[in-house]
C-alpha positions in Angstrom: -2.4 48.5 -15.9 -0.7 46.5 -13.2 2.6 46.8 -13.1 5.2 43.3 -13.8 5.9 43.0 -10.2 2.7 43.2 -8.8 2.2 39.3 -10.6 2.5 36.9 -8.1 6.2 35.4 -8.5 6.8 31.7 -9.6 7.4 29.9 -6.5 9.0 26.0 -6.2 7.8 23.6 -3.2 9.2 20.5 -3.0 7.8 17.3 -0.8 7.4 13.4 -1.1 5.7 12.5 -4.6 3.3 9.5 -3.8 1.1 9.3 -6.8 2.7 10.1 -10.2 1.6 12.7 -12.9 1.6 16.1 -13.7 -1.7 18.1 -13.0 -2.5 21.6 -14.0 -5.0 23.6 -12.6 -6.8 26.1 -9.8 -5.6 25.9 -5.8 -8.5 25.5 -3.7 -7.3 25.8 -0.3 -9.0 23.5 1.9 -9.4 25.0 5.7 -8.1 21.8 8.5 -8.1 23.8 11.3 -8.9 21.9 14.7 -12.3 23.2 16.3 -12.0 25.7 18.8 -12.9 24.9 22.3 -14.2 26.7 25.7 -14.3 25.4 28.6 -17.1 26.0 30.6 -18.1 25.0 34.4 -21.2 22.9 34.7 -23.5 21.8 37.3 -23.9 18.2 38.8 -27.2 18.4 37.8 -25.8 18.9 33.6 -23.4 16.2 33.7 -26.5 13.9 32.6 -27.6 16.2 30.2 -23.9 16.3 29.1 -23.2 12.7 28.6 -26.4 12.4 26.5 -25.4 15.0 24.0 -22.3 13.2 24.1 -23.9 10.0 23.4 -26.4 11.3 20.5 -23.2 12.8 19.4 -21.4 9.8 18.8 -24.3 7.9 17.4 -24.6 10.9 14.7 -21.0 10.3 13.7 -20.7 7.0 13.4 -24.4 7.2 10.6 -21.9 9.4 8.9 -18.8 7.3 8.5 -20.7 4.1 7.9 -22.7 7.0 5.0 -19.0 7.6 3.9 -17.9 3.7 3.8 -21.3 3.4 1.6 -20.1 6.2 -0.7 -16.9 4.6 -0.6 -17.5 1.3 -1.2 -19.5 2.3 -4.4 -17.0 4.4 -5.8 -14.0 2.8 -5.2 -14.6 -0.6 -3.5 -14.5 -2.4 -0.3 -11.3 -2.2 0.0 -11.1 1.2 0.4 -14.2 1.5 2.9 -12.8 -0.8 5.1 -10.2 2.3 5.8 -13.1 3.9 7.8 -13.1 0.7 10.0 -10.6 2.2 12.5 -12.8 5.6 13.3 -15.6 3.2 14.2 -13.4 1.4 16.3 -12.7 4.9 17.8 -15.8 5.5 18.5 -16.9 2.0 19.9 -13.7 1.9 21.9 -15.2 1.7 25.8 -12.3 2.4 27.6 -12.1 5.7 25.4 -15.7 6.6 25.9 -15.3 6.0 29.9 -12.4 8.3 30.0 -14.5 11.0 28.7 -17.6 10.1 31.1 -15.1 9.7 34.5 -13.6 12.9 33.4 -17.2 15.1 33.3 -18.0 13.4 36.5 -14.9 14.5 37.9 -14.3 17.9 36.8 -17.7 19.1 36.1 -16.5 20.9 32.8 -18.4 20.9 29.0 -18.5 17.9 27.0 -17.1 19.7 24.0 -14.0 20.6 26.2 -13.3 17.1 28.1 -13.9 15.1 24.9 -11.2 17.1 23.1 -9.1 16.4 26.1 -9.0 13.0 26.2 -8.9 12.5 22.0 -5.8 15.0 22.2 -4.1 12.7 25.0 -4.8 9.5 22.9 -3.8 11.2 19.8 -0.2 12.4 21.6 0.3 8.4 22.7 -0.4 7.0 19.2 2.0 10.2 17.7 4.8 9.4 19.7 5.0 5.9 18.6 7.6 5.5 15.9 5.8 3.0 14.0 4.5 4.3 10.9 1.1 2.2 10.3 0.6 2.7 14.5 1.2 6.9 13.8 -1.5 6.7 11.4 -3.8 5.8 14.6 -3.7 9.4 15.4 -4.8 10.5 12.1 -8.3 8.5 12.4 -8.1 9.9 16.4 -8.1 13.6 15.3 -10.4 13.2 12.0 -13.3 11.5 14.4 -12.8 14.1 17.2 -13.5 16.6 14.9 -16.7 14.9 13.3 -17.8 14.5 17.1 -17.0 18.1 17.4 -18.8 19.3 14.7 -22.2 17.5 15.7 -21.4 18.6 19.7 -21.4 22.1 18.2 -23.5 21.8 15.5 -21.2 22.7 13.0 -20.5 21.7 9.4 -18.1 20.6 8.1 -16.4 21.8 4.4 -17.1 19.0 1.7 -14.7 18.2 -1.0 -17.3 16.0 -3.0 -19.6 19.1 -3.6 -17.0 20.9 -5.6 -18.4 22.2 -8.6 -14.8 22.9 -10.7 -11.9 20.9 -11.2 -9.3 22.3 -8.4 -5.8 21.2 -7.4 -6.6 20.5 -3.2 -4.1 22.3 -1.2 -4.2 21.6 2.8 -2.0 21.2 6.0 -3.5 17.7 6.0 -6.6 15.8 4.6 -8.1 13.2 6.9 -9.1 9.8 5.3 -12.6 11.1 5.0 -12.1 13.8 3.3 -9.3 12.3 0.8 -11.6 9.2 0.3 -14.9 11.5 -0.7 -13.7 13.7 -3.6 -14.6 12.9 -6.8 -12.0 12.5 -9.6 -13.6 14.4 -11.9 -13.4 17.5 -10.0 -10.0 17.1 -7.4 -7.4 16.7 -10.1 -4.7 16.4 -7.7 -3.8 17.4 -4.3 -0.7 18.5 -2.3 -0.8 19.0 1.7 2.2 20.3 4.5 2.5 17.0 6.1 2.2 13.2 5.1 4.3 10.1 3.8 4.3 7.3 1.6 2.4 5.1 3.8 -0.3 7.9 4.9 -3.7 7.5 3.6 -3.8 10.3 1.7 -1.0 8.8 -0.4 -3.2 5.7 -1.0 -6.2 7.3 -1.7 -4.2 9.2 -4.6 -2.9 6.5 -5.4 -6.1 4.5 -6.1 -7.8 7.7 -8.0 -4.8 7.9 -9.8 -4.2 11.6 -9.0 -1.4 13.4 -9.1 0.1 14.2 -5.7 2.8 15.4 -3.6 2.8 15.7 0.4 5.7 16.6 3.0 5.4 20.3 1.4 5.5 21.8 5.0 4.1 25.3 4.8 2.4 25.3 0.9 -1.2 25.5 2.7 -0.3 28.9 4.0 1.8 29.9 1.1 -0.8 29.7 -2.0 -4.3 31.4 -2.3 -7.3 30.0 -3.4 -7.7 30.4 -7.3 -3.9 30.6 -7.8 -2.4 28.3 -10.2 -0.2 25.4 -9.5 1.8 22.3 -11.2 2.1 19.2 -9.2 4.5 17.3 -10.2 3.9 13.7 -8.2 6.6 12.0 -10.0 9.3 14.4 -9.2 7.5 15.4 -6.1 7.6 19.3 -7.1 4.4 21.7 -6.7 5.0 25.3 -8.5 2.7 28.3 -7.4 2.0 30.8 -10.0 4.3 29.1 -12.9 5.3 31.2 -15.9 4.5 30.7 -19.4 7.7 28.8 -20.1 7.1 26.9 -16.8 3.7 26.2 -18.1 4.2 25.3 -21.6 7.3 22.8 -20.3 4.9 20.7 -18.0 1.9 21.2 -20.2 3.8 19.1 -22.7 4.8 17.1 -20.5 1.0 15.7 -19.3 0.4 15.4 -23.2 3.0 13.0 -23.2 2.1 10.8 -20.0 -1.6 10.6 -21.2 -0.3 9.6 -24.8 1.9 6.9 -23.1 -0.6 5.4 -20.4 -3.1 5.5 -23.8 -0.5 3.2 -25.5 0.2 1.1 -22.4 -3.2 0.1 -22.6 -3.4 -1.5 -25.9 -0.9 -4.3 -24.9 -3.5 -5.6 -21.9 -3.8 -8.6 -24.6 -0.7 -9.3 -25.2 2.2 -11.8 -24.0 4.9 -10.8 -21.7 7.3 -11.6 -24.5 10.9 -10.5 -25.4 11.7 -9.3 -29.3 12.9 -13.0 -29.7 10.0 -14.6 -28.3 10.9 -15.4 -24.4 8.2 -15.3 -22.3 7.6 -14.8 -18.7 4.5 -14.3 -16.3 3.3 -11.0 -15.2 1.1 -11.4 -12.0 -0.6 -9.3 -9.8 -0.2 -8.4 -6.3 -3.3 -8.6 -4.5 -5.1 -7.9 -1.0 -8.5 -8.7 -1.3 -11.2 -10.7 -3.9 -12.3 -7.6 -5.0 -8.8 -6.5 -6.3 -9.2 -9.4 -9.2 -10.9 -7.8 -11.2 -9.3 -4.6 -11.7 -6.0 -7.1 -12.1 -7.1 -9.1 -15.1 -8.1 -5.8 -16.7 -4.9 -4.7 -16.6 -3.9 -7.8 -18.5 -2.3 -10.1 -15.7 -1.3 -13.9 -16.0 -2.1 -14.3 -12.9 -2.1 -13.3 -9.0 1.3 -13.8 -8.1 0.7 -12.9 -4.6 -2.1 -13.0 -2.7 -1.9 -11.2 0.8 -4.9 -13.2 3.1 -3.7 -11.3 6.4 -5.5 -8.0 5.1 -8.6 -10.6 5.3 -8.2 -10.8 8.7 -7.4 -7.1 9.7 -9.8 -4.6 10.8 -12.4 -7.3 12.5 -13.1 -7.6 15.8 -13.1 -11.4 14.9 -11.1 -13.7 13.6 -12.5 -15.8 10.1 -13.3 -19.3 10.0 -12.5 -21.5 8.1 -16.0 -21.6 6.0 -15.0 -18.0 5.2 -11.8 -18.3 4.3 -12.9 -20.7 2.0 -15.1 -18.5 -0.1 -13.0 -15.9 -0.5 -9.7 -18.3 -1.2 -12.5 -19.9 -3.7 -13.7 -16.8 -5.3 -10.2 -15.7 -6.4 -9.5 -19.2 -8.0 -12.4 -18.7 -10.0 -11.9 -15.8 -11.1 -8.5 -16.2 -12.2 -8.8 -19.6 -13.1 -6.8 -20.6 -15.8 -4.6 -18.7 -14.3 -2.9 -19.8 -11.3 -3.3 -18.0 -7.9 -0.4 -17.5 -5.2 -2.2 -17.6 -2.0 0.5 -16.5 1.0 -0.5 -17.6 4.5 -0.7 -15.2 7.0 2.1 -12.6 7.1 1.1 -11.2 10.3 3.4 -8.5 12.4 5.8 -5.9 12.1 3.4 -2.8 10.4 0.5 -5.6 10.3 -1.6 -6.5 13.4 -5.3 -8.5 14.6 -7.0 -6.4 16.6 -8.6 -9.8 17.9 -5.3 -10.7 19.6 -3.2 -10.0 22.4 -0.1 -9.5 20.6 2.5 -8.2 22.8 4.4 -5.1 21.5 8.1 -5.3 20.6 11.0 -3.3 20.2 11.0 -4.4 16.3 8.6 -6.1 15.5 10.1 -6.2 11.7 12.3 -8.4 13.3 10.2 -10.2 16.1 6.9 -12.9 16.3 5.2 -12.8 12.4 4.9 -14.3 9.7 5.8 -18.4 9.5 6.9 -17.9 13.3 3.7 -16.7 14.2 2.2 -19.3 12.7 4.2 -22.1 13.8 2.8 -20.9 17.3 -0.7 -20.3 17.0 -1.0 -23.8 14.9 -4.9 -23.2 15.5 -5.2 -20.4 13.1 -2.3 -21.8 10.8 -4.3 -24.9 10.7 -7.2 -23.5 10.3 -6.1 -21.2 7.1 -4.6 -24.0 5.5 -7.5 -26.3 5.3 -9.1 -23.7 3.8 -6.5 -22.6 0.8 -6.6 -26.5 0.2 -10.4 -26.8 0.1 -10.6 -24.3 -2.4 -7.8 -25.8 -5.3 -10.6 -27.6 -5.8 -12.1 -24.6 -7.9 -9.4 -23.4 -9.7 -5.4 -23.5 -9.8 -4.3 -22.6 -6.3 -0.8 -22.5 -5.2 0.4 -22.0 -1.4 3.5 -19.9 -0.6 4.4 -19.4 3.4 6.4 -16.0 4.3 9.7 -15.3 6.0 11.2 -18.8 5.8 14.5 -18.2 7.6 15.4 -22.1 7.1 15.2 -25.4 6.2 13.9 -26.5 9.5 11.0 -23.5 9.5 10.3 -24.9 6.0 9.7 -28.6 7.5 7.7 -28.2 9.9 5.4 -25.7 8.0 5.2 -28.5 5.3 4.6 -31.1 8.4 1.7 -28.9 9.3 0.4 -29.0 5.6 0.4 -32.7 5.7 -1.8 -32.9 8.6 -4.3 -30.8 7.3 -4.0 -32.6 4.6 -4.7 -36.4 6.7 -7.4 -34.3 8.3 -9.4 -33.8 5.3 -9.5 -37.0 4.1 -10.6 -38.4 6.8 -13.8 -36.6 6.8 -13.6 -36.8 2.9 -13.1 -33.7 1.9 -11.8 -33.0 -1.9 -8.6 -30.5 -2.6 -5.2 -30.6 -4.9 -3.4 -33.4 -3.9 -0.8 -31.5 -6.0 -0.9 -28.9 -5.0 2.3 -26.5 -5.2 4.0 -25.4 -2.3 6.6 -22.0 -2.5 8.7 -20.1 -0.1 9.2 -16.6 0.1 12.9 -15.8 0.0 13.1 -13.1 2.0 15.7 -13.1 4.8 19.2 -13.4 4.4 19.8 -16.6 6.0 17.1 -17.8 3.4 18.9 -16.7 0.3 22.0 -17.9 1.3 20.7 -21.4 1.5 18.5 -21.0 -1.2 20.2 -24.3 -2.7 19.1 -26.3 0.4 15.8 -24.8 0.4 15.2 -25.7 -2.7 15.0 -29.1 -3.0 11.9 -29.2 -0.3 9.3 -26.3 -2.4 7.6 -26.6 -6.3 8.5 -22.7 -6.7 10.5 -19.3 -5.0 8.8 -15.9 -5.0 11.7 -13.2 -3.9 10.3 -10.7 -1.7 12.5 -7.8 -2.0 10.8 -5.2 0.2 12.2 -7.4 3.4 15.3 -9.1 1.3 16.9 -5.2 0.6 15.6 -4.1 4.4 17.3 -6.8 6.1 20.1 -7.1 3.8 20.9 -3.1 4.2 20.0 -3.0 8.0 17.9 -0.5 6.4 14.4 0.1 8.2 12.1 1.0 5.3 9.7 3.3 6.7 12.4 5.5 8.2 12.9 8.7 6.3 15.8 9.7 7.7 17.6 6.6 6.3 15.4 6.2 3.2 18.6 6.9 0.9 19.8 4.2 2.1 17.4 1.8 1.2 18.7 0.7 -2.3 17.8 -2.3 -4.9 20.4 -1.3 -7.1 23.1 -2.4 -3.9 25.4 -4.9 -5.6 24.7 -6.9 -2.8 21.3 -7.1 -3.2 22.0 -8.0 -6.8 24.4 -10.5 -6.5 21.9 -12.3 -3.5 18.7 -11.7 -6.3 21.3 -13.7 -8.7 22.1 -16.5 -6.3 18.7 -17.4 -5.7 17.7 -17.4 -8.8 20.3 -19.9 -9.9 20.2 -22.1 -7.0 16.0 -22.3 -7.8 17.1 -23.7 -11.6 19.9 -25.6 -10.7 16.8 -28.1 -8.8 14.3 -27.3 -11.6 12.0 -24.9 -9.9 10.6 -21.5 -11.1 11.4 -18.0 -9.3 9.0 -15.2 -9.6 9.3 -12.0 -7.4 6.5 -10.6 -5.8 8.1 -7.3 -3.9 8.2 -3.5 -5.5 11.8 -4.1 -7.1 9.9 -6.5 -9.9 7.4 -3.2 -11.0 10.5 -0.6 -11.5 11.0 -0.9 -15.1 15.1 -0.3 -15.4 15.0 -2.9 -12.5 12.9 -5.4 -14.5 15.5 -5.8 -17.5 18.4 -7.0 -15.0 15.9 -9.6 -13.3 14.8 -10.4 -16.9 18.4 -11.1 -18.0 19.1 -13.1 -14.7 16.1 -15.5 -15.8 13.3 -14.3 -13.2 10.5 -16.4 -14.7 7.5 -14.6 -12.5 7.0 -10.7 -12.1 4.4 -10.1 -10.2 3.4 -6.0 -9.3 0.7 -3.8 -8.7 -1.9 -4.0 -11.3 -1.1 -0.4 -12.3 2.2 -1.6 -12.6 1.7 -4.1 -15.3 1.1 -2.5 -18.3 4.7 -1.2 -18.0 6.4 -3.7 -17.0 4.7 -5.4 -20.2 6.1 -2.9 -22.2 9.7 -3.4 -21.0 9.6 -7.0 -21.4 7.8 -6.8 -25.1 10.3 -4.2 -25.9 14.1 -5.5 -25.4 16.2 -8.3 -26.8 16.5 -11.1 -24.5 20.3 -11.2 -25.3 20.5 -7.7 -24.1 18.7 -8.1 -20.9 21.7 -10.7 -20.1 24.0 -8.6 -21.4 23.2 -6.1 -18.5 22.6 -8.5 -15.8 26.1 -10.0 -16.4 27.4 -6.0 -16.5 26.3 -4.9 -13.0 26.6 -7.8 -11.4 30.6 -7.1 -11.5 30.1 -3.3 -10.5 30.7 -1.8 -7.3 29.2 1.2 -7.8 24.9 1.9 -7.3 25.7 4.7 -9.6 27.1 3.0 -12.3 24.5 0.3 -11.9 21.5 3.3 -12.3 23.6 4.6 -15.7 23.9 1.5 -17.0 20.0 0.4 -16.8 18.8 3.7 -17.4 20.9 3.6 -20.9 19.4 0.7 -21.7 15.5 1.8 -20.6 16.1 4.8 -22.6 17.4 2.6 -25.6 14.3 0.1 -25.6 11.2 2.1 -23.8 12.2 6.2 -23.6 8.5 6.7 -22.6 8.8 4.8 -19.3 11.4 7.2 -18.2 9.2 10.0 -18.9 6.6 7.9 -17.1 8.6 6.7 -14.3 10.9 9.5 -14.0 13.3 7.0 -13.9 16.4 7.8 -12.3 
């Protein structure tokens, strides 16, 4: 009988958790090592024969990615395809493909070794660039070098989707492809060395709703295949080999997040309404047509925030305005009673148009986007907005422009409207002659003259993910300072407070549309300071729901008047989370609610 200490010992790795849950099960360890290459001298007479197995070779990978964005787009939606976009682009990039060809010409080596050369140089360039959305560029580099590989080679590659047990996935990294083909049924959850919040992985767990936790550094080479693990993605934990009491603790724990979500569920028809009968709207936030759907089944009022620059991203082209139409259109209709927030186009900073020449900038969080790119390029502002107001005609549109850092920015974006507006009655054309028009409060300068800005716009919507980043001097995707970037800041609170009063005090409505409205502690002090409009994820609503059905209206202000005279973040946390735990305990089992 083997001994006690021959049992594998509990062991605790901790990372980033960016898809909550607890899962329990089997390690499968899935193998991500890079192809290995030899170089070989060739012949002048080869390099044709070289470049045509390079050429079939390409072909071959690019039947199986647009095979993948089929899979995809079946399982999960177009939204998630579309991912698969940048590795064709890879692959149809000519500049890339001409390095590889003047290379073999010159050096007369393999095509297996010169391609990997010149993908490992562009992958270096994109890796090197601190941007987080531009580092993920090397990611789609790497994952289509190795397809290309594999078919130079004739290799094949390991697939996740044949899996015939439910595992835990446990890799260095997992490219898009392989993240975006398991099946739910059997990858439970998945944990890998490297990764962020803004990876892909992270939103492909995300969207299975799989627990999972990266940034684990070494746990691929630390756990064996078959071994048991906990991931934790809420707390961000992974345990190897847990023991009984280990086991029984987070066992317990799943029962009671599947109970809760279970309960969650049931309120889908019911009102966002306090215990004393004050209600609010709970909205989604949306990207795409296709994401309406899976909103109103969550139960929303609403889209509170439509984003139409992911309309316009990965396309070689840019949309018309008959396109834009139909999908402005087929939103209203299908959320129509419901009002629809339509934002025009919030373009720059970790969002960019392949179509256009954008110069690159030292921060670009802070450079050409948004309302100032659109107050430049009038043609495409123009353009967008005749089409937002030819579709209120189906349904009850509102328009809300981004990063309004002034009155005057606000002007002449409204001036604009107005003559899109002459334009289409002069060639007849129907639309909402009352239509609403909102500003995204979002900058400091913007919330500070919130009471000047008001008077000109029908509605706010806060956007905190900028408001707390600019506010803070904070850069959001920086891990280093992540600590640092806080909603609970008092003066964050205190500006969230201002703009809300300075939005009543003309008779307008303020909704939020940034991640601070979906945190459910954070949702009772923007409750008590009168937010009228929450609008979150769609995963998010059903908890947010339950905060709002659960609590005393009375209370709710009772808190917001609390920490808005604190000075401390910590006290701020305390306070809400006594209050969370009073009214909804499950959501800070849920949430993990600090």
């Amino acid at each position: 009988m083997p001994s006690q200490s021959s049992r594998p010992q509990e062991r605790v790795f901790h990372g980033i958790g960016v898809s909550p849950g607890v899962a329990i099960g089997k390690a499968f360890i899935f193998d991500t090592e890079e192809v290995v290459v030899i170089k070989r001298h060739i012949d002048a007479a080869q390099v044709p024969v070289e470049i045509a197995r390079f050429e079939d070779a390409l072909i071959r990978t690019r039947q199986e990615i647009l095979q993948i964005q089929d899979k995809i787009s079946e399982r999960l939606g177009t939204k998630h395809a579309e991912i698969f976009n940048a590795h064709l682009l890879v692959l149809e990039d000519r500049s890339f493909i001409e390095d590889v060809i003047k290379k073999i010409e010159r050096e007369r080596s393999n095509i297996e070794y010169v391609f990997e050369q010149v993908s490992r140089k562009y992958a270096e360039i994109f890796a090197q660039i601190e941007d987080d959305y531009l580092k993920e560029r090397a990611s789609d580099i790497r994952d289509v070098t190795r397809r290309v590989l594999h078919n130079l080679m004739g290799k094949k590659r390991e697939d996740v989707g044949r899996l015939t047990e439910e595992v835990i996935i446990v890799a260095y990294d997992l490219s898009p492809s392989d993240t975006a083909l398991m099946h739910k049924d059997k990858v439970i959850s998945f944990a890998t060395d490297i990764g962020a919040m803004t990876s892909h992985t992270a939103i492909m767990a995300r969207s299975l709703r799989a627990p999972a936790v990266v940034g684990l550094r070494d746990i691929s080479r630390k756990v064996k295949t078959g071994e048991t693990l906990v991931v934790d993605g809420t707390g961000g934990v992974v345990i190897a080999s847990p023991t009984r009491d280990t086991l029984r603790k987070y066992t317990h724990v799943r029962t009671k997040l599947r109970a809760i979500e279970e309960r969650l569920v049931n309120l889908k028809d019911l009102p966002a309404e306090t215990l004393d009968g004050y209600r609010v709207s709970l909205a989604a936030n949306i990207e795409l047509p296709e994401d309406v759907r899976g909103a109103l089944a969550q139960g929303a009022d609403g889209i509170g925030l439509y984003r139409t620059e992911f309309f316009f991203m990965n396309r070689r082209d840019i949309p018309g305005e008959d396109e834009q139409v139909e999908a402005y259109r087929s939103v209203a209709e299908q959320t129509y009673p419901h009002s629809v927030i339509i934002r025009t186009l919030d373009l720059g900073g970790d969002k960019f148009l392949s179509d256009l020449k954008v110069p690159r900038e030292m921060n670009p969080f802070l450079g050409w986007r948004a309302i100032r790119f659109c107050l430049e390029r009038t043609d495409i502002f123009k353009a967008q907005l005749r089409a937002i107001l030819r579709a209120s005609t189906k349904g009850n549109v509102k328009v809300m422009f981004p990063m309004i850092s002034g009155i005057d920015e606000l002007m002449r974006a409204r001036g604009i409207l107005g003559e899109c507006m002459d334009e289409l009655r002069k060639k007849g054309r129907k639309f909402d002659e009352g239509i609403e028009v909102g500003a995204m409060i979002e900058i400091p300068s913007a919330a500070l003259t919130a009471d000047i800005i008001a008077k000109q716009v029908d509605f706010f919507s806060i956007g905190t993910n900028d408001l707390i980043q600019y506010s803070l001097a904070v850069d959001r995707v920086n891990e280093k300072i992540a600590y640092l970037y806080e909603p609970r800041h008092p003066a964050i609170l205190r500006l969230i407070s201002q703009i809300i009063t300075a939005g009543h005090k003309e008779n307008i409505w303020v909704g939020m549309c940034g991640e601070m409205a979906g945190e459910p502690s954070l949702a009772l002090i923007l409750l008590g300071m009168g937010l009228d409009e929450f609008s979150v994820s769609a995963v998010s609503i059903p908890e947010i729901k339950k905060v709002i059905r659960s609590v005393q209206l009375a209370d709710a202000r009772a808190l917001a008047e609390d920490v808005l005279g604190y000075t401390s973040i910590e006290d701020i946390r305390t306070r809400c989370r006594r209050l969370l735990l009073k009214v909804a305990p499950e959501l800070v089992v849920l949430k993990g609610e600090r």
